[in-house]
C-alpha positions in Angstrom: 50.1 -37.0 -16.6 53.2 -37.2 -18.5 54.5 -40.7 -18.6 57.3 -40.8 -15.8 56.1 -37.3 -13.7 55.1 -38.3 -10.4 52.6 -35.6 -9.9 51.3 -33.0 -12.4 49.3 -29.9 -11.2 45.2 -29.6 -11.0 43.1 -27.1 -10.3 42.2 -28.4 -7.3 45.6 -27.5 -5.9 44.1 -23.7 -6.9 44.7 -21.2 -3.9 43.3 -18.3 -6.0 46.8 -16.1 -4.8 49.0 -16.0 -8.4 52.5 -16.1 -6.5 51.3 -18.9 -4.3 49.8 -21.2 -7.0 52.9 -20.7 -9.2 55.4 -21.4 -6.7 53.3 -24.6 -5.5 53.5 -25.0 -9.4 57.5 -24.8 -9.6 57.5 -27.0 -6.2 55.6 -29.7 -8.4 58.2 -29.1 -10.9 61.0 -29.8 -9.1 59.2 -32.6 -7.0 59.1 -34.7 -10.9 62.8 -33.3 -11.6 64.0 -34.9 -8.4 62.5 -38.3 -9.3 62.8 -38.5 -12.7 66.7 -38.4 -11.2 65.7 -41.3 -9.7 63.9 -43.4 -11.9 66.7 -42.5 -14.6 69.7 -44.1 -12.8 70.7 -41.5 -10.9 69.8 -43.5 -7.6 72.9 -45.1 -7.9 74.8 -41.6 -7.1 73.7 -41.2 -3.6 75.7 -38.0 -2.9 74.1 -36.3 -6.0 70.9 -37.5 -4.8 71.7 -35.7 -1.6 72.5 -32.7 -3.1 69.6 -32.3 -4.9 67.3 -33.3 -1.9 69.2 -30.8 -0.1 68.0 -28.0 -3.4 64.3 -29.0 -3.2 64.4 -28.5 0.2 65.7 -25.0 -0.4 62.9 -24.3 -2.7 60.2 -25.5 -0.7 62.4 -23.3 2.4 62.2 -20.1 0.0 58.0 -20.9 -0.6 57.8 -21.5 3.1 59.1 -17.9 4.2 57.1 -16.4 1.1 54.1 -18.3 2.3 54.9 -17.2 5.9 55.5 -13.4 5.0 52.4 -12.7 3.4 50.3 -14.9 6.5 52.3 -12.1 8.6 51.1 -9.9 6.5 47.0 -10.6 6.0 47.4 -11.3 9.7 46.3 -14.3 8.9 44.9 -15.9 12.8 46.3 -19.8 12.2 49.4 -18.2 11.0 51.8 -20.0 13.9 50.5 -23.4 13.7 50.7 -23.1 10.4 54.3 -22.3 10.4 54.5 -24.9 12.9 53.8 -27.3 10.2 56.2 -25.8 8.0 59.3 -26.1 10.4 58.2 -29.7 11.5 58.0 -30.9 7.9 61.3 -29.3 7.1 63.2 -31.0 10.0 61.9 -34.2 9.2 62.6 -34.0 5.0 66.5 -32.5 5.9 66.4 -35.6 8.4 65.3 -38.3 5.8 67.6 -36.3 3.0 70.4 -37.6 4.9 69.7 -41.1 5.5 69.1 -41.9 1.7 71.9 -44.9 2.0 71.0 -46.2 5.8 67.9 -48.1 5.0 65.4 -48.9 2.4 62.4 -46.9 3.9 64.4 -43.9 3.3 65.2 -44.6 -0.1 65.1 -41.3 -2.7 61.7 -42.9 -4.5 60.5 -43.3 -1.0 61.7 -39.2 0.0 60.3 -37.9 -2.7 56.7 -39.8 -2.4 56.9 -38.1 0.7 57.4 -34.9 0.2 54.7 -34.7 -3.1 52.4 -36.6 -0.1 52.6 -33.9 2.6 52.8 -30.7 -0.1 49.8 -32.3 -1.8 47.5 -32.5 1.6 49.1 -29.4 3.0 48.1 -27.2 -0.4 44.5 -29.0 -0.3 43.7 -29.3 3.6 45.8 -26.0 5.2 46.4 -23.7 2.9 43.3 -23.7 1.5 42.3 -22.4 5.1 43.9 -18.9 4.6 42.5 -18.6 1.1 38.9 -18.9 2.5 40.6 -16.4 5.5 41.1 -14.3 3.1 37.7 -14.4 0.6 35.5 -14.0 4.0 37.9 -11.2 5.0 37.6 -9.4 1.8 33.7 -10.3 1.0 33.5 -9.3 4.7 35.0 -5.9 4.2 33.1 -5.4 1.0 30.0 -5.7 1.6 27.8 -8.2 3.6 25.8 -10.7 1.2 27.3 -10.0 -1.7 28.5 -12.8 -3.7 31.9 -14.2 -2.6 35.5 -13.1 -3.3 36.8 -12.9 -6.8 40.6 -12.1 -6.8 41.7 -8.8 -7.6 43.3 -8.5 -10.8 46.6 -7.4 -9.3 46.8 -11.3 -7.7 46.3 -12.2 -11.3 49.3 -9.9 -12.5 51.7 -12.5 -11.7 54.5 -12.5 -8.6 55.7 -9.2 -9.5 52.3 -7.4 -8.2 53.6 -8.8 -4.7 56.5 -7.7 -4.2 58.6 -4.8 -3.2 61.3 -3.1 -1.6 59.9 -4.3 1.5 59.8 -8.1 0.5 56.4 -9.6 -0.6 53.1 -6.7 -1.0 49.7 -7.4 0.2 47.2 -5.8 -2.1 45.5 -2.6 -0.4 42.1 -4.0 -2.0 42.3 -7.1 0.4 41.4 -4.8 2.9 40.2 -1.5 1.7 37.8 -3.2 -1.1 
């Protein structure tokens, strides 16, 4: 881990979708951007802080909807619980965002523990949900007893393979084999 990052990426945060793992990547970016902010002095600007709070939370909105789009899209079955989560952790964040200067328990260190807190156990306990969804769906649709799901290569292209005119692209192969 690099010496004042507050969270650096493993593999075990590996969904096996490219454009999901590299935005949960960027989101772990700007998770260490945000609090090396913190840690560098920058506490002491509260309105900046708030500012940037207010730009995480816009990436983490922007992942959300991608995220959202292609469960839509798979027709993934959790799908509205899971954007249940989303909403819920999104009201609360905005919520604490603004009360940076009201108490100590919502202090920026404190926000920003929080947030790498809930994306780390959301990435490892619910989205990892949908990507076993989808490697049974595929091996499924495949064929029966073979060994399990290996992601097409056009996953491994990079986010560009997903999208489109129409917004984010499921691969045919997901489905069709």
């Amino acid at each position: 881990m690099e010496k004042n990052n507050i969270v650096e990426w493993d593999n075990r945060y590996t969904v096996g979708i490219q454009l999901i793992d590299d935005q949960h990547k960027e989101l772990l970016r700007l998770i260490n951007c945000f609090y090396l902010g913190c840690i560098n002095g920058e506490e002491n600007t509260k309105s900046q802080l708030r500012l940037s709070a207010h730009g995480l939370v816009g990436y983490i909105k922007y992942h959300f909807a991608t995220e959202e789009q292609f469960l839509e899209r798979i027709k993934y079955p959790d799908r509205a619980a899971h954007k249940r989560q989303h909403d819920e952790f999104i009201r609360e964040t905005l919520e604490r965002a603004e009360h940076f200067d009201r108490s100590r328990a919502a202090s920026p260190k404190n926000f920003v523990r929080y947030i790498r807190n809930w994306i780390l156990a959301h990435i490892t306990l619910i989205d990892k949900k949908y990507a076993t969804y989808i490697y049974f769906i595929n091996g499924q649709i495949n064929a029966a007893g073979r060994e399990l799901y290996e992601v097409p290569a056009m996953w491994r292209a990079g986010p560009q393979a997903f999208i489109g005119s129409k917004g984010i692209e499921t691969p045919s192969e997901i489905f069709l084999g």
